[in-house]
N, C-alpha and C positions, 0 to 999 in steps of 0.2 A: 295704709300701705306707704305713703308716702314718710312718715315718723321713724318707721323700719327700715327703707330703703337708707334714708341718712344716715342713722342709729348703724348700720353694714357700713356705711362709707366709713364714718368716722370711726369705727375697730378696725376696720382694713390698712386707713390711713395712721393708725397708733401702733396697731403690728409690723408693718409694713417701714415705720421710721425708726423702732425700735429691734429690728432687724438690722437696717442701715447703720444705729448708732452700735450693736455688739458687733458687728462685722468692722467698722474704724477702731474700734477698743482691741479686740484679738489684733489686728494687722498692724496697732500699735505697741502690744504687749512682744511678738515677734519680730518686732525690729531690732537690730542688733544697738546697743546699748553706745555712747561716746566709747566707754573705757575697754567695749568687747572690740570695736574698731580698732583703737586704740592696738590691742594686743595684737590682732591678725597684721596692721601694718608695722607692727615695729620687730617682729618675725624677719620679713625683708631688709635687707643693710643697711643703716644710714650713714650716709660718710661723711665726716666731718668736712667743715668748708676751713681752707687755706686761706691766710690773708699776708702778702706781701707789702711793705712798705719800704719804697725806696725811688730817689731820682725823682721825688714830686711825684709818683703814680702809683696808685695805689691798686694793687688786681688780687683779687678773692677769687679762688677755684673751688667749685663743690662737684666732685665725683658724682654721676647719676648711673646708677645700673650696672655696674662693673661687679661681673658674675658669670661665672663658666656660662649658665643660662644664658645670659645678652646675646644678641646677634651680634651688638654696636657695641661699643663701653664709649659714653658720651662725659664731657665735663665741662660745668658751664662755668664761664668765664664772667667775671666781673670787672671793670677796668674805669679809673675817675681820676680828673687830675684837672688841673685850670691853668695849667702851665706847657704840656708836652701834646702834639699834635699826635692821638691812635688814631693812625693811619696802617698799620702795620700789617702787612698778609701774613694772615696769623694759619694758615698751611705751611709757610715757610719757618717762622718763628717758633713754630713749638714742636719739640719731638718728645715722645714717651718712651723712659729708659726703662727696661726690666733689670732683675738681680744679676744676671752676666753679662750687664751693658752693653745690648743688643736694643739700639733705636727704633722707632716707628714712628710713621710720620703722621698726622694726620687725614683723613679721607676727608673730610671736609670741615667749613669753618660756616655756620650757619649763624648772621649774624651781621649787625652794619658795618662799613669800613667808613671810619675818621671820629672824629668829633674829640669834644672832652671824656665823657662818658660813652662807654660803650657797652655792651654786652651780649654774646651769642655761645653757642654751642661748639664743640670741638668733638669730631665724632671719629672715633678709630676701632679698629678690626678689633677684635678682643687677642687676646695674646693666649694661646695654649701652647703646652701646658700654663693654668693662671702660679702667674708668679707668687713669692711670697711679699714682694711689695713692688710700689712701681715708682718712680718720679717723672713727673711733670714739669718739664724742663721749656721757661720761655725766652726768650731772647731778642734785641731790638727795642727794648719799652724804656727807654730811659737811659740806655746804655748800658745795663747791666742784665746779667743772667740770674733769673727766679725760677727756685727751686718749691718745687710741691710734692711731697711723700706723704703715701698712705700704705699699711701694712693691711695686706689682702689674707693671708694667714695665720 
């Protein structure tokens, strides 16, 4: 009895892991694939990132989410230099033009104030009806005014 009892153990332990292993195989076989990822995120908009050079400072802006859908239409700011103190309130400094050059200010600026390098968030109301393009208009950074357009239609 005791030859049987094992003999049951050890089928139950070979069934029982090779249950385990086709059950990770299936739940690997349904996992959606890089290139299926791949297609469901590039569905959503990607927006190209802006890059200004000038006055020693250099600021990249890449649009996030700017879509009838958004609550927010957010765009994150890049800002490097080793010459010009970003210190700027950047609530005051940037306003978002639509196509009948009608401003908006931003609602917040999520993000450090000062340094060489900076980088945060600029979050504004969405605009309806959405425009057919907008610019991103900064001001304060070098002494000059930086222009950022992106065509929404």
């Amino acid at each position: 009895m005791n030859k049987s009892a094992i003999i049951i153990l050890l089928l139950a332990i070979f069934i029982g892991g090779f249950f385990i292993l086709y059950q990770n195989r299936s739940t690997e076989r349904n996992a959606p694939t890089t290139s299926q990822t791949d297609q469901k995120t590039s569905t959503k908009q990607n927006w190209e990132s802006k890059t200004d050079d000038q006055a020693m400072v250099i600021v990249t802006v890449t649009p996030i989410g700017i879509s009838p859908e958004s609550e927010e239409w957010k765009f994150n700011v890049v800002m490097s230099t080793h010459s010009v103190e970003l210190d700027q309130d950047m609530i005051k400094s940037v306003v978002l033009v639509d196509v009948q050059g009608k401003e908006f200010k931003p609602l917040n600026w999520e993000g450090p104030v000062g340094g060489h390098h900076r980088e945060g968030l600029l979050i504004f109301n969405p605009i309806t009806p959405i425009p057919k393009f907008v610019e991103l208009k900064i001001s304060g950074i070098g002494d000059v005014i930086r222009s950022f357009n992106w065509q929404l239609k």
